[in-house]
C-alpha positions in Angstrom: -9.3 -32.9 -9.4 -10.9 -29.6 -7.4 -8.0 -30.1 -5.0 -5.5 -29.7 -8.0 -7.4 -26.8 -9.4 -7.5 -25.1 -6.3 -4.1 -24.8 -5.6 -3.3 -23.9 -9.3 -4.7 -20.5 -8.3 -4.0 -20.4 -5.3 -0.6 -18.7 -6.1 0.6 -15.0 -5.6 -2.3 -12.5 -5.5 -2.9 -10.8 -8.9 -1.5 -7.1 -9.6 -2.9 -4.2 -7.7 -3.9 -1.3 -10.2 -5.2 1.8 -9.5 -4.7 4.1 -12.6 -1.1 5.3 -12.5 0.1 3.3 -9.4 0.4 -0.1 -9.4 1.4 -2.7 -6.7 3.0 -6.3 -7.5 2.4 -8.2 -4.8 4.8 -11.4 -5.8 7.9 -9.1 -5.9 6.9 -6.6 -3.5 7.3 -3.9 -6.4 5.1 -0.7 -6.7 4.9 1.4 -9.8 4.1 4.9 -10.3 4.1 7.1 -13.3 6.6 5.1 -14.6 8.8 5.0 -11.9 9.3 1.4 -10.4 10.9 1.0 -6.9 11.0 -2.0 -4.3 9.4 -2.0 -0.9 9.9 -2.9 2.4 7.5 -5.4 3.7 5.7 -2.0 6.4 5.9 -0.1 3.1 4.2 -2.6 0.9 1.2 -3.4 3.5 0.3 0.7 4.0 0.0 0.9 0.1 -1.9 -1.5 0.0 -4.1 -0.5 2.5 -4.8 2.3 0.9 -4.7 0.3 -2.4 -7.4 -1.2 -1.4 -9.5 1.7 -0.2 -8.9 4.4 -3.5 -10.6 7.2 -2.5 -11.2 6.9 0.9 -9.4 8.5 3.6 -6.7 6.5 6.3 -6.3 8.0 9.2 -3.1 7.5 11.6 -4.8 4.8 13.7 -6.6 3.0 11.2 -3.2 2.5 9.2 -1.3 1.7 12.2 -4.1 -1.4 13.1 -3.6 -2.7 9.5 0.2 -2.2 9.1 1.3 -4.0 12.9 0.1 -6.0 15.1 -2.0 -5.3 18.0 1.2 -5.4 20.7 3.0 -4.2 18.6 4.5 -0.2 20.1 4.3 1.9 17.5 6.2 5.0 17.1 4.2 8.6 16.9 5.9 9.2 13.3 6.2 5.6 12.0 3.4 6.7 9.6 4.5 9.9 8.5 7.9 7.6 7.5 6.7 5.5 5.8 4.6 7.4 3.7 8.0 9.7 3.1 9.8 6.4 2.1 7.2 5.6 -0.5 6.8 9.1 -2.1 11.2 9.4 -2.1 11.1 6.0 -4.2 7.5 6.7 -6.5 7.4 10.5 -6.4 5.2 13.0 -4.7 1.9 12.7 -5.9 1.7 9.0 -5.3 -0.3 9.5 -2.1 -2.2 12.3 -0.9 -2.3 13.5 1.9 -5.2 15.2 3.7 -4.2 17.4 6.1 -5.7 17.0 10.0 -7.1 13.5 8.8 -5.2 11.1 7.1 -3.9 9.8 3.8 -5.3 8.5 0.3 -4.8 7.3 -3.0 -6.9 8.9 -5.6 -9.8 7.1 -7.4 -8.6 5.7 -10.8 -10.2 8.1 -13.4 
């Protein structure tokens, strides 16, 4: 019978929130001030990197080690890109950037 429970909830993980920004991980859908847009699976894992971290600052390298793998190359700007992907389909203000040491979302108020 715990085997059968287990596995009940053991399904897709439960809705990311964060204020205005929210990050549904069964459909790979982020939402933003009301604008909804789906994301490539690189896309998906950086917001939720820094989903999971509101308030706290990313730098370059730290999202790079969460976002690829460890032999993975990685270009200079593949950061930069995808951050610029995810504000063109949520808008501006989704993440912040702080400039000279990385990227954040904001702390839901």
């Amino acid at each position: 019978m715990r085997a059968v429970l287990r596995r009940e909830g053991s399904g897709a993980s439960a809705l990311l929130t964060n204020g205005k920004l929210r990050l549904d991980p069964a459909n790979r859908e982020a939402s933003y001030l009301g604008q909804t847009a789906q994301l490539t699976a690189r896309e998906f894992a950086l917001l939720q990197a820094l989903l999971a971290r509101p308030g706290t600052i990313l730098s370059r390298s730290e999202l790079e080690r969460q976002i690829y793998g460890w032999n993975e190359e990685v270009e200079s700007n593949a950061i930069e890109f995808l951050i610029h992907t995810i504000r063109k389909k949520l808008g501006a203000t989704a993440i912040r950037n702080v400039r000279g040491v990385g990227w954040m979302v904001d702390r839901p108020s």
